[in-house]
Every structure is written in structure tokens, then in C-alpha cells.
RODO-2510 file (C-alpha; in nm, 4 decimals, decimal comma):
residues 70
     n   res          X          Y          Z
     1     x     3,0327    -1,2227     1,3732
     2     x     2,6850    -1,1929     1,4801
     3     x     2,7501    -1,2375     1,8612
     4     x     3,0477    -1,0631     1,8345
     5     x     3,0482    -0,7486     2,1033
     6     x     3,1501    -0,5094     1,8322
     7     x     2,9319    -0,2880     1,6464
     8     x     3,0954    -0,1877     1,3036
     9     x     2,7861     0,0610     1,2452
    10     x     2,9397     0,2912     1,4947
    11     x     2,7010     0,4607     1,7912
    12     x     2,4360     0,6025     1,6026
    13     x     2,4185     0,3182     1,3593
    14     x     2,3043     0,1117     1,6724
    15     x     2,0624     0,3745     1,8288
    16     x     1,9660     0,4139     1,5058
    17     x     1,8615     0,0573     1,4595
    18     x     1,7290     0,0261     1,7479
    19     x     1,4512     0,3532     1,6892
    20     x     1,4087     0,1550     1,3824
    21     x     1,2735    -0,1592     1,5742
    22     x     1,0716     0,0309     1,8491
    23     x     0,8740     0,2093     1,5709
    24     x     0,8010    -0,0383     1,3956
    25     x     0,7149    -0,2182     1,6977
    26     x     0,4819     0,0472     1,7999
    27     x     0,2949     0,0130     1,4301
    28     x     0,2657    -0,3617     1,4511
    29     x     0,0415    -0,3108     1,7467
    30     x    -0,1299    -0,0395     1,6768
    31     x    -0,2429    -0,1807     1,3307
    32     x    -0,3647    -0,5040     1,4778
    33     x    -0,5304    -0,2457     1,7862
    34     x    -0,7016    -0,0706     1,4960
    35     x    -0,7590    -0,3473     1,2847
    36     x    -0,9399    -0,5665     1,5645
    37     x    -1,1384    -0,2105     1,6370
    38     x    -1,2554    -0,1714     1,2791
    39     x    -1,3896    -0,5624     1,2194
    40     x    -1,5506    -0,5544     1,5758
    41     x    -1,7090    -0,2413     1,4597
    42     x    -1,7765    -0,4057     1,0938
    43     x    -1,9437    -0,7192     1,3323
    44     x    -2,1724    -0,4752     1,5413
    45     x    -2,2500    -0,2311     1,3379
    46     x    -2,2566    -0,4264     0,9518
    47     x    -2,4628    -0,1487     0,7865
    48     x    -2,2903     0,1606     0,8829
    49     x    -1,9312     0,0065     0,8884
    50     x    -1,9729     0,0086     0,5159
    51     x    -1,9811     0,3367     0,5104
    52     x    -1,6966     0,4665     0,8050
    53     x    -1,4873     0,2253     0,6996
    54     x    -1,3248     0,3310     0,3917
    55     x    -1,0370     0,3438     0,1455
    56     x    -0,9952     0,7328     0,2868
    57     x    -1,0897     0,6860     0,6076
    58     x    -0,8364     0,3271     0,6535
    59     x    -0,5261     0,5848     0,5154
    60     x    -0,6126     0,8295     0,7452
    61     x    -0,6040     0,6317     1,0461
    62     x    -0,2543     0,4663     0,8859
    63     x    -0,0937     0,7756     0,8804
    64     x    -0,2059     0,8756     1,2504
    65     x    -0,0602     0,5047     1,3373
    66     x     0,2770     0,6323     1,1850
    67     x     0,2872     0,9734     1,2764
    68     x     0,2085     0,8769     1,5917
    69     x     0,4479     0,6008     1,6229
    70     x     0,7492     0,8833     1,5933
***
């Protein structure tokens, strides 16, 4: 069944899926792009990384991940 060269989701169930995977594709690497960003930041710059990176500031830059990621 799972090599099989039917798809019982139907069309959009497959594009569907397949959105799906590229978005969250697209997240993966932009968190690790933004993550490795931030703690080179946090390395250079120890003092004022404590205050730029924040609770408030780390959601705001997850949400422009995902928004952006659409």
C-alpha cells in the first residue's frame, strides 16, 4: 500500500500534503537560520543580547518565520 500508485486522498488531499511538507520545510530552516543568528549575536554581543533577545522579541520573529513561510 505505501508504494502503491494510487492516492485514496483524492487531488487536493495530495497537493494538500504536499504544501504541508514545503511549509514546514521552509520553517525548519528558517528557525535554525534565526536560531544560529541569535546565539552568534548572543556570542558577539553577550551584554546586549540579553536584552534583544527576549521572550517577546523570540515570538515575534516565530510568527514572521510562519507567516512568512505561507
Amino acid at each position: 500500500q505505501l508504494f502503491s500508485y494510487t492516492w485514496t486522498l483524492g487531488e487536493f488531499g495530495c497537493k494538500f500534503i504536499l504544501y504541508v511538507q514545503h511549509v514546514s520545510m521552509i520553517c525548519s530552516v528558517l528557525n535554525l537560520t534565526f536560531l544560529s543568528i541569535e546565539r552568534y549575536y548572543a556570542v558577539i554581543h553577550p551584554v546586549r543580547s540579553r536584552y534583544l533577545c527576549t521572550f517577546s522579541q523570540a515570538r515575534k520573529v516565530i510568527i514572521f518565520i510562519w507567516l512568512s513561510a505561507f
